[in-house]
C-alpha positions as CSV (number, residue, x, y, z in Angstrom):
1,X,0.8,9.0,2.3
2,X,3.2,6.8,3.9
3,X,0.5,3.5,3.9
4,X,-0.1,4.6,0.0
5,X,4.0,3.4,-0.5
6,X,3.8,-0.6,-1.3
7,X,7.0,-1.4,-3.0
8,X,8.8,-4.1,-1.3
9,X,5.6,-5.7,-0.4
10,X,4.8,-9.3,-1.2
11,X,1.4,-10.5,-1.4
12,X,1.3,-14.4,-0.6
13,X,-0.9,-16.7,-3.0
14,X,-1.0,-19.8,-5.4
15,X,-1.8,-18.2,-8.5
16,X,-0.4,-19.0,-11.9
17,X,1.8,-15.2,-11.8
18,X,2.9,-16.3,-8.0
19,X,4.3,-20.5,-9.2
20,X,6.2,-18.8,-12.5
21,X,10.1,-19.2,-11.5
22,X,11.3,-16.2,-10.5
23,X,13.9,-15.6,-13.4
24,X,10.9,-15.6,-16.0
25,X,9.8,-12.9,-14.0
26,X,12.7,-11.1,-13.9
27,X,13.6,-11.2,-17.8
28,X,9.5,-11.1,-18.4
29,X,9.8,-7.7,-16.8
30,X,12.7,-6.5,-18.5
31,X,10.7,-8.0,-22.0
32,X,7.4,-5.6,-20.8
33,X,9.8,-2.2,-20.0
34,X,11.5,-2.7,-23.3
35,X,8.1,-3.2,-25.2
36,X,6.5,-0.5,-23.4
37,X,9.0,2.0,-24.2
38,X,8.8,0.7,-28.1
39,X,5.5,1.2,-27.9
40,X,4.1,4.1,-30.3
41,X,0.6,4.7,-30.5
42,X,-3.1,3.6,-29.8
43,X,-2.7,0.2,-31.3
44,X,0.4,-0.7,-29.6
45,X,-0.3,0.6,-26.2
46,X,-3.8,-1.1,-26.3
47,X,-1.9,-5.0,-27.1
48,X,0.7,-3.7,-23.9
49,X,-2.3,-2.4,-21.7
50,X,-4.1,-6.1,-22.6
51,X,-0.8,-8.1,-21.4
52,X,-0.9,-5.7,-17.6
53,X,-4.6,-6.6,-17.4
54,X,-4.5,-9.9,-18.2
55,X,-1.2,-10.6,-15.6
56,X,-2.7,-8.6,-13.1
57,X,-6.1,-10.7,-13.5
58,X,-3.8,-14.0,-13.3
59,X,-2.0,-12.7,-9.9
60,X,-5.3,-11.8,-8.8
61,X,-4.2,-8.9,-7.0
62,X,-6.7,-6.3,-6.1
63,X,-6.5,-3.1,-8.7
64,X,-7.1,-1.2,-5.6
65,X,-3.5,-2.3,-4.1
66,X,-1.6,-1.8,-7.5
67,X,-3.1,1.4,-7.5
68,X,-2.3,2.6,-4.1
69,X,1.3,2.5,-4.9
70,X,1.2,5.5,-7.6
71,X,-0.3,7.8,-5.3
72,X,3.1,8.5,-4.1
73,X,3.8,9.2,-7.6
74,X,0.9,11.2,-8.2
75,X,2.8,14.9,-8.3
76,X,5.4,13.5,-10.5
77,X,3.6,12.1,-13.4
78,X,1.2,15.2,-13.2
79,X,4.1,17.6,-13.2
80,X,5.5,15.6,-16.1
81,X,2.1,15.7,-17.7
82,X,2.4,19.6,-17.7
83,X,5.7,20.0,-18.7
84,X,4.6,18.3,-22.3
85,X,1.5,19.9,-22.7
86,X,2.8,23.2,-22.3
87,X,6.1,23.1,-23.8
88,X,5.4,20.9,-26.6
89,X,5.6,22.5,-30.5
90,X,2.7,21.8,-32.6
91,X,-1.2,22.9,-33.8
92,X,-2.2,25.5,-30.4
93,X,-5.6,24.4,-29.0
94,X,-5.9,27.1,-26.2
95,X,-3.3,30.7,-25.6
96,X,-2.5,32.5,-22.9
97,X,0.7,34.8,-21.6
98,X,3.2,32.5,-23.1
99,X,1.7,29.5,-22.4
100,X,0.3,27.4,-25.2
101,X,-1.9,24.2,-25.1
102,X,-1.3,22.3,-28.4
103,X,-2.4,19.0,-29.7
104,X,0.5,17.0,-29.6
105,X,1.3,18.1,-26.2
106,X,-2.0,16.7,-24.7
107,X,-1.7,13.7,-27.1
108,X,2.2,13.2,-25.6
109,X,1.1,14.0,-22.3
110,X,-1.6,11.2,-22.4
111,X,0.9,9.0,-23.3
112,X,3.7,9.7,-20.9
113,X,0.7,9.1,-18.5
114,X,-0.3,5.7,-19.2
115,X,3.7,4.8,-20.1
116,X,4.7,5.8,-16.2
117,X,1.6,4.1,-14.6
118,X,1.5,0.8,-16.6
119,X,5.6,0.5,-15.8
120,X,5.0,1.3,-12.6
121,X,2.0,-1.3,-11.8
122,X,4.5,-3.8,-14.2
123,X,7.1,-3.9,-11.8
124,X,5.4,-3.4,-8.6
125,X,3.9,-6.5,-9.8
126,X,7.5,-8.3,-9.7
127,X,7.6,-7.7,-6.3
128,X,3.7,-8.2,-5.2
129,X,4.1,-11.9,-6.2
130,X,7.5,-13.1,-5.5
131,X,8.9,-13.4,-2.3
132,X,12.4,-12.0,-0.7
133,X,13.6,-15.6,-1.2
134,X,12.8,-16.6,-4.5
135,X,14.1,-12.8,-5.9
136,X,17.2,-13.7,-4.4
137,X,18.1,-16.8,-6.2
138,X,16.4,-15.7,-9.5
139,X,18.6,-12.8,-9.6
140,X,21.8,-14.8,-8.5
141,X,21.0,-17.2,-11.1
142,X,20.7,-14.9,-14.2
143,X,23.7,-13.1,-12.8
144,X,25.6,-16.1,-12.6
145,X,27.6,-15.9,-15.9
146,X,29.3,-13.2,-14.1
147,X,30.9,-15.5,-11.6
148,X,33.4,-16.3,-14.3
149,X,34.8,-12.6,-14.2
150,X,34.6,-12.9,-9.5
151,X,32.2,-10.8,-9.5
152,X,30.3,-11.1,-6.0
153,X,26.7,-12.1,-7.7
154,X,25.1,-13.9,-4.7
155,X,26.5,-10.8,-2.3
156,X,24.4,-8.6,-5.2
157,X,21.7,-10.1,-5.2
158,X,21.1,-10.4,-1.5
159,X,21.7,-6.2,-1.1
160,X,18.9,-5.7,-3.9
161,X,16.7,-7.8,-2.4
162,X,17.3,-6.8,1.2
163,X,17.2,-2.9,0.2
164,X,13.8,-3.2,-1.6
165,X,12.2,-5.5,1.4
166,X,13.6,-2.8,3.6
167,X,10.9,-0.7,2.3
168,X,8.1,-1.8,4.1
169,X,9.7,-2.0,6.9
170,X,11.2,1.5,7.3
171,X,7.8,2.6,6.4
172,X,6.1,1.1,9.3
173,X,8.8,2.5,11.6
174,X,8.2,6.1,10.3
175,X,4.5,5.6,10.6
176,X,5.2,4.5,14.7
177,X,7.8,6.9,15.2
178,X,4.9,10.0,13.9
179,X,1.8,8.9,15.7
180,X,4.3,9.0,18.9
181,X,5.7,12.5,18.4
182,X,1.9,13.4,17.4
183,X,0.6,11.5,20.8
184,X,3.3,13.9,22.3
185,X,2.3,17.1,21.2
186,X,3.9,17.6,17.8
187,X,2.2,18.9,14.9
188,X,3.9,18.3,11.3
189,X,0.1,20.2,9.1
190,X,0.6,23.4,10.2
191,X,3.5,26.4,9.8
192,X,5.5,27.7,7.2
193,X,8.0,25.5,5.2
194,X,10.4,25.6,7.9
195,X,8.8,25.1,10.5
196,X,7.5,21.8,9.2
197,X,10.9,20.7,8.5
198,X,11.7,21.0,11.7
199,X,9.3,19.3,13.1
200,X,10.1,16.5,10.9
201,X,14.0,16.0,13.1
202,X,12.2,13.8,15.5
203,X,11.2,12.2,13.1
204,X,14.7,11.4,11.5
205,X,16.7,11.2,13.6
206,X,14.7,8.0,15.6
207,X,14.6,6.5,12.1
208,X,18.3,6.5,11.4
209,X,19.0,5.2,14.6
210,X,16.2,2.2,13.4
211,X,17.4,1.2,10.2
212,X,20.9,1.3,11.7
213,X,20.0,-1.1,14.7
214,X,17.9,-3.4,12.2
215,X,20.8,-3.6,9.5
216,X,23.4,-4.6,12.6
217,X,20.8,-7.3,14.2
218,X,20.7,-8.4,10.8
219,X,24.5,-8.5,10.0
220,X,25.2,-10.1,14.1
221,X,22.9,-12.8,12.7
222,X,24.5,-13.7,9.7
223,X,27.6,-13.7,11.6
224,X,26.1,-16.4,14.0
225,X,25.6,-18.3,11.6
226,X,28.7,-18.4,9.8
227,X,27.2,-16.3,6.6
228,X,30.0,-16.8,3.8
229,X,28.3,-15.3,0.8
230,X,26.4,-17.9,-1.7
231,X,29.4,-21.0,-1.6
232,X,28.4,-24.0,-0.5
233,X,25.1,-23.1,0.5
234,X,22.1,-25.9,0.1
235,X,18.8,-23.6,-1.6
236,X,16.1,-24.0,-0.1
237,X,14.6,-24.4,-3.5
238,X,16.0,-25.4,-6.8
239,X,15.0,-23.4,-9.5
240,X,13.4,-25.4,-12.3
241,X,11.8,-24.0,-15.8
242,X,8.4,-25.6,-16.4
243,X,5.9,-25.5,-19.1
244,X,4.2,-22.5,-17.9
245,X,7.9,-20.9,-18.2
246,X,8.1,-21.6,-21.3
247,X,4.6,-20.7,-22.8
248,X,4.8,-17.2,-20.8
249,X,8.4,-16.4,-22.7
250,X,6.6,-17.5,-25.9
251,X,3.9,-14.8,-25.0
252,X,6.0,-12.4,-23.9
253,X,8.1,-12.8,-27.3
254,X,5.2,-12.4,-29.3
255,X,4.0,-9.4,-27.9
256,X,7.4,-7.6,-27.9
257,X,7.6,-8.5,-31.9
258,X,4.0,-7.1,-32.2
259,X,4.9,-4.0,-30.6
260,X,8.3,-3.9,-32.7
261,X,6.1,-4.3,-36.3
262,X,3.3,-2.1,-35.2
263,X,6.1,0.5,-34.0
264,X,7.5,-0.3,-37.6
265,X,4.1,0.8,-39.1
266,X,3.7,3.8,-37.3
267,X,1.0,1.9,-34.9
């Protein structure tokens, strides 16, 4: 299960998706959550559904790997799933005790479904195709405005980043720290409830000590080197919007307004 968790991950490449600055990204991802939340019916999640596939295509990242990340996920969205079909009012399909199956449950539920997995893959995209660097300095840069107020933006947008690339990495750790307690004797399949959570101590308690050491090396070295936030700093790339900028927020304007008139319609 732990393997099947790939947010934080960044998949190197030259693909259109991976050259995009990072701040149309950033606000093309907020454009898709709003959109997809707008969205109403068949019409509307088919245009949203076309936009995933045809950015997903463009990244050129396998299905298989965007896919892999919602199995994580899995006993959420089909406990939410339930939840609607069972406890929404409407035309009952199927009885039984006092559960009832009606239409607009399963028709909700189908659509809470495909909402949480094409957000999901959306933003995992984000992630998948820009790396630790370039989040940074989009997000400082759309944040910036905020400078005027002393707000500590570059500070902010460091943590984020650092906290979702930290991900992976804990990940890996946990994955080391089991196949040593299993090489050792332990068994974490087998027991009652409590006994598997306390097998899962030597686990833990390694893996605090980990993140801690990592997060101090990590602070030590921007000590060393004289870390003082984002001032005076040289990037070690400028960001610069360029025609494929442009003509993906021109896309990603005209599908929101779609989604707005056919959500107007009652499409």
């Amino acid at each position: 299960m732990l393997k099947d968790i790939t947010l934080g991950q960044y998949f190197p490449g030259d693909t259109v998706v991976h050259r995009l600055d990072p701040r149309t990204k950033l606000l093309m991802v907020i454009v898709y959550i709003v959109a997809l939340f707008l969205a109403k019916w068949v019409i509307s999640y088919a245009v949203m559904l076309a936009f995933l596939v045809t950015a997903v295509a463009l990244s050129r990242i396998r299905p298989r790997a965007l896919f892999k990340g919602l199995k994580p996920l899995l006993f959420i969205i089909i406990f939410t799933a339930i939840i609607n079909v069972f406890y929404t009012k409407g035309d009952v399909l199927v009885q039984f005790w006092i559960f009832k199956i009606t239409r607009e449950g399963l028709v909700n539920a189908g659509f809470l479904v495909l909402r949480i997995v094409m957000l999901v893959t959306g933003t995992f995209l984000l992630t998948y195709t820009t790396s630790p660097i370039a989040l940074t300095d989009g997000l400082e840069s759309l944040l910036s405005p905020l400078k005027a107020i002393h707000f500590p933006v570059h500070e902010l947008a460091l943590m984020m980043s650092i906290a979702l690339r930290f991900i992976p990495t804990l990940i890996e750790e946990t994955d080391k720290i089991i196949s040593a307690q299993k090489a050792r004797g332990a068994d974490f399949e087998t027991g009652n409830l409590f006994h598997r959570a306390k097998a899962l101590v030597p686990i833990l308690v390694p893996l605090f000590i980990s993140a801690f050491r990592r997060a101090d090396e990590l602070a030590t070295a921007m000590e060393c080197r004289c870390y003082r936030g984002g001032s005076g700093r040289t990037k070690l790339k400028q960001l610069r919007f360029q025609l494929r900028d442009i003509l993906t927020f021109a896309l990603g304007a005209a599908v929101l307004a779609g989604v707005i008139v056919l959500r107007s319609y009652g499409l």
